[in-house]
C-alpha positions in Angstrom: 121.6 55.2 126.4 119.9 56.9 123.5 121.3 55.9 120.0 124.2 58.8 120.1 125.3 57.0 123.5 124.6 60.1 125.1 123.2 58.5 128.9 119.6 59.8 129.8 121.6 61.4 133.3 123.6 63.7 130.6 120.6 64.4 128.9 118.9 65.9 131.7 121.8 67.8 133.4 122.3 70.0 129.7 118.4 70.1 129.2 118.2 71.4 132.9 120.7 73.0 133.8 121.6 74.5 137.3 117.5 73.7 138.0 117.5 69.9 137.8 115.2 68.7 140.5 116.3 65.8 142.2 113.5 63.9 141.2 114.1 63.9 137.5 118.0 63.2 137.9 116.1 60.0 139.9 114.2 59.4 136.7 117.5 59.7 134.1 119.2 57.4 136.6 116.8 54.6 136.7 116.9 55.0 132.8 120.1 54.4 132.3 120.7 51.6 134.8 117.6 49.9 133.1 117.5 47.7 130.0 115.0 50.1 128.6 113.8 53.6 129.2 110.4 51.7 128.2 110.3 49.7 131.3 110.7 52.5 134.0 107.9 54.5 131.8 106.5 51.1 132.7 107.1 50.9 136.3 105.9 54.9 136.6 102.6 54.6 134.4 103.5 56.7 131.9 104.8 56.5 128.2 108.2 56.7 127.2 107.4 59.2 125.5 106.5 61.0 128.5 109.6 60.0 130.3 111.3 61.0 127.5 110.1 64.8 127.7 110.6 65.1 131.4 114.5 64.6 130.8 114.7 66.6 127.9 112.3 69.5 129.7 110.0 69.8 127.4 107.3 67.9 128.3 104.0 70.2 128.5 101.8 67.8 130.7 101.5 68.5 134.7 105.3 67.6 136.0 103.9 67.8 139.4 101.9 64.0 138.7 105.0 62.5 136.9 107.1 64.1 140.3 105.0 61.8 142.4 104.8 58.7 140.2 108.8 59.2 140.2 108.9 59.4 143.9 106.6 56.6 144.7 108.2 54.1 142.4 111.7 55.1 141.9 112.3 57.0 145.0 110.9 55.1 147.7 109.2 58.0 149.2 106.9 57.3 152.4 103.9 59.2 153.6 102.7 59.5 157.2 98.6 57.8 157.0 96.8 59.0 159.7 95.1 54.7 159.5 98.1 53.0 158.8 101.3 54.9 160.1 104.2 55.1 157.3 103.3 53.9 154.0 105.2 53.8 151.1 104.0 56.4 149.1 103.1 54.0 146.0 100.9 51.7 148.3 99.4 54.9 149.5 98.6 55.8 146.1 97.2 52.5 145.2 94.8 52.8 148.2 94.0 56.0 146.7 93.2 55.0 143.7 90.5 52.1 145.3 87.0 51.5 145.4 85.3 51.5 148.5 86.2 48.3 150.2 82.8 47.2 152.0 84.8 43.9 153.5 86.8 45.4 155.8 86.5 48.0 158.6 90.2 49.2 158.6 90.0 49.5 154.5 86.9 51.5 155.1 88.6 54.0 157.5 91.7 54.2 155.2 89.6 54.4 152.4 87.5 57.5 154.3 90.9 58.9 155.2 92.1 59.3 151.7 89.2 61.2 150.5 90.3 64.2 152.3 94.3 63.5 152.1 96.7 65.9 150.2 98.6 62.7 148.7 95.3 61.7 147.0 96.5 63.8 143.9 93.8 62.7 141.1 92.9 59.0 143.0 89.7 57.6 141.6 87.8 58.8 144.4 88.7 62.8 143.7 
């Protein structure tokens, strides 16, 4: 709750109206059921400050990168990896995100895999 009492969900449904994407209702959500909106900014990688703008819809960065940090680690989403089969999409984006693993044939196909994948949104290896 911010320090009018007003909960993060009712923040985002006057800030967004009619066009509040599911995800971001996800985001207020998690806000309000945590102790602090400081530790799902945590759990997503961003700042509060960051999480702070998305509810209140003004936030000026690329929504579409907070949209998949929300889904990975709030939502649960999965992915379909043509290596692995269904993968949560936050393990997917940590593989992403990897060096190339020289100890390991199967992490050196998944790792060859997500160089060309459309879920490898700004990985280290893009």
């Amino acid at each position: 709750m911010s320090a009018a009492g007003e909960s993060a969900a009712a923040r985002a449904a006057a800030a967004w109206g009619d066009d509040l994407p599911g995800w971001v209702a996800a985001l207020a959500a998690a806000c309000d059921r945590a102790p602090s909106q400081a530790e799902v900014a945590r759990r997503i990688g961003y700042s509060p400050a960051v999480v702070s703008t998305v509810i209140k819809a003004t936030y000026r960065g690329d929504f579409t990168r907070v949209e998949a940090a929300v889904r990975a680690h709030l939502m649960g989403d999965t992915v379909a990896c043509p290596v692995l089969g269904a993968l949560a999409l936050a393990v997917c984006r940590r593989h992403a995100a990897a060096p190339f693993p020289a100890s390991s044939p199967i992490a050196a196909r998944v790792w060859q895999a997500c160089q060309t994948c459309p879920h490898n949104r700004g990985g280290r290896n893009r």
